[in-house]
N, C-alpha and C positions, 0 to 999 in steps of 0.2 A: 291403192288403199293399203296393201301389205307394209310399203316403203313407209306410211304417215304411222300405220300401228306402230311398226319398227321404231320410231324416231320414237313415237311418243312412252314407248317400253324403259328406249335406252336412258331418258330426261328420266322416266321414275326412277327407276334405276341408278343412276347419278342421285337423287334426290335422298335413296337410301341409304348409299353410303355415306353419302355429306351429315346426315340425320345419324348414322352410327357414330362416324367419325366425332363427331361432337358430343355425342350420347357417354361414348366411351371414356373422353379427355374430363367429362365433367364426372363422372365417376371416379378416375384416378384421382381427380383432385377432392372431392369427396372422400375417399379413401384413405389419401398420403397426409390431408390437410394440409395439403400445398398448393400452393400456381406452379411454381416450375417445378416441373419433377424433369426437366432434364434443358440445359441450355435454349436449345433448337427451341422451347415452350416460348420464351420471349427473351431472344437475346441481349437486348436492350435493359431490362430488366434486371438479368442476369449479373450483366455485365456491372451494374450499378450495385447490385447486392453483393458480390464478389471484391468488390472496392471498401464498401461499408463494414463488410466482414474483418479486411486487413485492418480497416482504422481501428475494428472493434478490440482483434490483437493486441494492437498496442495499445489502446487505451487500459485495457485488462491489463496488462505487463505494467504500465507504468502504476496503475492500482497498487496490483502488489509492493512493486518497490517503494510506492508512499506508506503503505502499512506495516512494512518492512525497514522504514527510515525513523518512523513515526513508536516501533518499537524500542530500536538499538536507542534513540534519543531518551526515551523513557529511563532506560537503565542507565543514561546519563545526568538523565535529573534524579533517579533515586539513590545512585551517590553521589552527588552534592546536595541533596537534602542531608545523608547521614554525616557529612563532611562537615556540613554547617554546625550539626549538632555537635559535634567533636568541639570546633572550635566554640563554638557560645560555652559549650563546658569548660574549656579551659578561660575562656574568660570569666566565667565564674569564679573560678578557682585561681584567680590574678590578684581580683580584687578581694576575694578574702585572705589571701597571703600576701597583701601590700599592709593589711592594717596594722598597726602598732602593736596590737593586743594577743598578736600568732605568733609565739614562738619558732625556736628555730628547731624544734623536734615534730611539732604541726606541720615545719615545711618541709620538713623529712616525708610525711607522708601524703600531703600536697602532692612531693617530687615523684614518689613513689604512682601516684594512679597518673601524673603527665607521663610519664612514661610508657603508662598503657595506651594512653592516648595518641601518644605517637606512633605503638603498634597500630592502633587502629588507622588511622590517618594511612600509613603503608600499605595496610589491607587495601583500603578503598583505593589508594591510588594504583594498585595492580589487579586493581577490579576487572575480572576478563568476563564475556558477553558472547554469545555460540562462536567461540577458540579465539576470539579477538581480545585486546588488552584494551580498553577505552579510553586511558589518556597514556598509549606508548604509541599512539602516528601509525606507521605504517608496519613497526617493530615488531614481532610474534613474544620476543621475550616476557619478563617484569620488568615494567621500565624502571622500578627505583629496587634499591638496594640500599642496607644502609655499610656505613665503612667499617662498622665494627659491630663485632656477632653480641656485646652489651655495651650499654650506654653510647651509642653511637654520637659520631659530632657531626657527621652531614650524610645525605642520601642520596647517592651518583644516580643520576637519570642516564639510562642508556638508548630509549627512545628515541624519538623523531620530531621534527613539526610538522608532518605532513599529514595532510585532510583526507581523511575516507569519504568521498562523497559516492552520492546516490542519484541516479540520473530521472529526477521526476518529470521531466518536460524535453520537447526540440531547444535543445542548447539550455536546459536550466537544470540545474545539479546544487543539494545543498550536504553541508559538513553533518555527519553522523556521530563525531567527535569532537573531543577540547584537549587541545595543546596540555598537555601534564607540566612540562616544565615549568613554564611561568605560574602556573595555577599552585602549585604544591612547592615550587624552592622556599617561597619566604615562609608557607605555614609552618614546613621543618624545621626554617631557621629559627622564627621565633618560637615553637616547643623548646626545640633543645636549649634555645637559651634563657628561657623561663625555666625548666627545667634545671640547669645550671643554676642559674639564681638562688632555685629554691633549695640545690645543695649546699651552696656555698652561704647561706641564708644571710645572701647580699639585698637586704628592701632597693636600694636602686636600680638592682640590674631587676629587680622584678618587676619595679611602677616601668623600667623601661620595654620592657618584653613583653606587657600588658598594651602599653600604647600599639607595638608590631600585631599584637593578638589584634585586638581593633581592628587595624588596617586591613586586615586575614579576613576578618569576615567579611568588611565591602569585598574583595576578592572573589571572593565565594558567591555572594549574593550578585555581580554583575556577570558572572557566568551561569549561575541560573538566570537572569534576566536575558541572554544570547538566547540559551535552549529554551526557555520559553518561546520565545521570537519565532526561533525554527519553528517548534512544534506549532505557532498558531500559522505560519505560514504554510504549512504540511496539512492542517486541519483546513483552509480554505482549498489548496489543490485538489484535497479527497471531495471535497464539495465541486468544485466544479466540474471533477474526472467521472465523480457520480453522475451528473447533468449528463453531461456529455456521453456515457455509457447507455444511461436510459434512451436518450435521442438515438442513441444508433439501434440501438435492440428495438424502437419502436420503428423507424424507418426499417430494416433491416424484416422485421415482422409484416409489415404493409406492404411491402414487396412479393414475398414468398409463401404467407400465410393466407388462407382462404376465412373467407367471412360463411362458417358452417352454416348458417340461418340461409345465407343467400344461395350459397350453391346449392342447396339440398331443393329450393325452388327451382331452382336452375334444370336439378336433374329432372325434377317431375313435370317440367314444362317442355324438355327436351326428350323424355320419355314417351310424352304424348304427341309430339310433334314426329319422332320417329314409327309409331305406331298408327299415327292418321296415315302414314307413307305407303306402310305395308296395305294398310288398307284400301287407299287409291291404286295402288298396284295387284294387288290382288281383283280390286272390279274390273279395271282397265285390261286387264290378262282374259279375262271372263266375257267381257266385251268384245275382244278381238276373236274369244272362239268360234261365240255364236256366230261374228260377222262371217267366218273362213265356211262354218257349216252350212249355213243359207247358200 
């Protein structure tokens, strides 16, 4: 009889600690608002959220570099918008100093603000952006310079053609920059020699200089139509990197995160399942005295 108490002591017994054991796990998790608060919880699990975490690294890293691509490109469409302006001014000022009716002291001061205009034009094209030069390539310097400290006749590019890219994807990278040279040789050429013109108050070399203005601003307008490009291509990868970010934060969450509504059932149904225990053990104990004292 002593050996069957025994046995049936040591199963409560067992019974309580399997009842704590789980009392306790559902608590922690209660507690931490987690399922794994440590590998060994479900390795499997682990092992999968550990995976989803690295992807979520990079997806976050390449985030930033699109919103980081998505900026530098910004200040490259904000100066060729002011670029544009320059040049549509100086075509302005083409076609009022082609007409018959402008003298040659009007094109004196005509020559006088192309001049400024062509300061401006050198500002924007040594436009630098956090220490970068935006159309000197890979150069640190000012890409343009002009060859003389007044009235200059051309502006040496010292720059590069080489593309600053940004790495937004597995093997996809797009240009942060626009080649200066070819973008800015002919706007200079034709300043200075409208410019010219209008000292020398030559009408032909000005109706000629004007047609070059023209061609300056298709120029200008198919390189904002590039960086457009970029940037709406830049605007879909943030959309999909979003998608994709949110997917992992939700997997990533379903894995490791407890459902509070549930567990907190959980505890109080494993609260009372460990406390029937003690109670069957505690009769069971009380049972076996009486049986030893008889």
């Amino acid at each position: 009889m002593r050996i069957s108490n025994r046995s049936t002591h040591d199963r409560l017994l067992q019974h309580i600690q399997q009842a704590t054991t789980r009392l306790n796990e559902t608590q922690e998790r209660v507690a931490s608002g987690r399922k794994i608060n440590r590998p060994s919880d479900d390795p499997f699990a682990t092992a999968r959220a550990l995976a989803s975490r690295s992807k979520l690294d990079t997806v976050s890293q390449r985030i930033r570099t699109v919103d980081l691509a998505t900026t530098e490109l910004s200040a490259v469409e904000s100066s060729l918008t002011s670029l544009g302006n320059v040049i549509t001014r100086a075509q302005e000022l083409a076609v009022q100093a082609d007409s018959a009716g402008v003298n040659g002291d009007a094109r004196q001061q005509i020559a006088t603000e192309v001049e400024q205009l062509l300061n401006e034009v050198l500002s924007i094209a040594n436009t630098s952006y956090s220490g970068r030069r935006i159309f000197g390539g890979h150069q640190g310097g000012a890409p343009f310079a002009p060859d003389l400290p007044a009235n200059p006749t051309a502006f040496n590019y010292s720059g590069d053609s080489g593309q600053v890219l940004r790495e937004i994807g597995d093997g996809e990278t797009i240009a942060v920059n626009i080649d200066g040279e070819p973008l800015f040789d002919g706007i200079f050429a034709s300043l200075i020699a409208f410019r010219d013109g209008l000292v020398a108050n030559d009408r032909t070399a000005i109706n000629f200089a004007s047609g070059d203005i023209g061609r300056e601003i298709d120029t200008v307008l198919t390189a904002r139509g590039e960086v457009g490009s970029r940037m709406r291509r830049l605007e879909m990868t943030a959309d999909r990197l979003g998608e994709e970010e949110l997917a992992l934060r939700t997997s990533i969450s379903g894995l490791e995160e407890v459902d509070l509504t549930q567990e907190v059932v959980e505890l109080q149904m494993r609260d009372t399942a460990f406390q029937a225990s003690l109670s069957a053990t505690a009769r069971s104990l009380g049972t076996s005295l009486l049986d030893f004292l008889r």
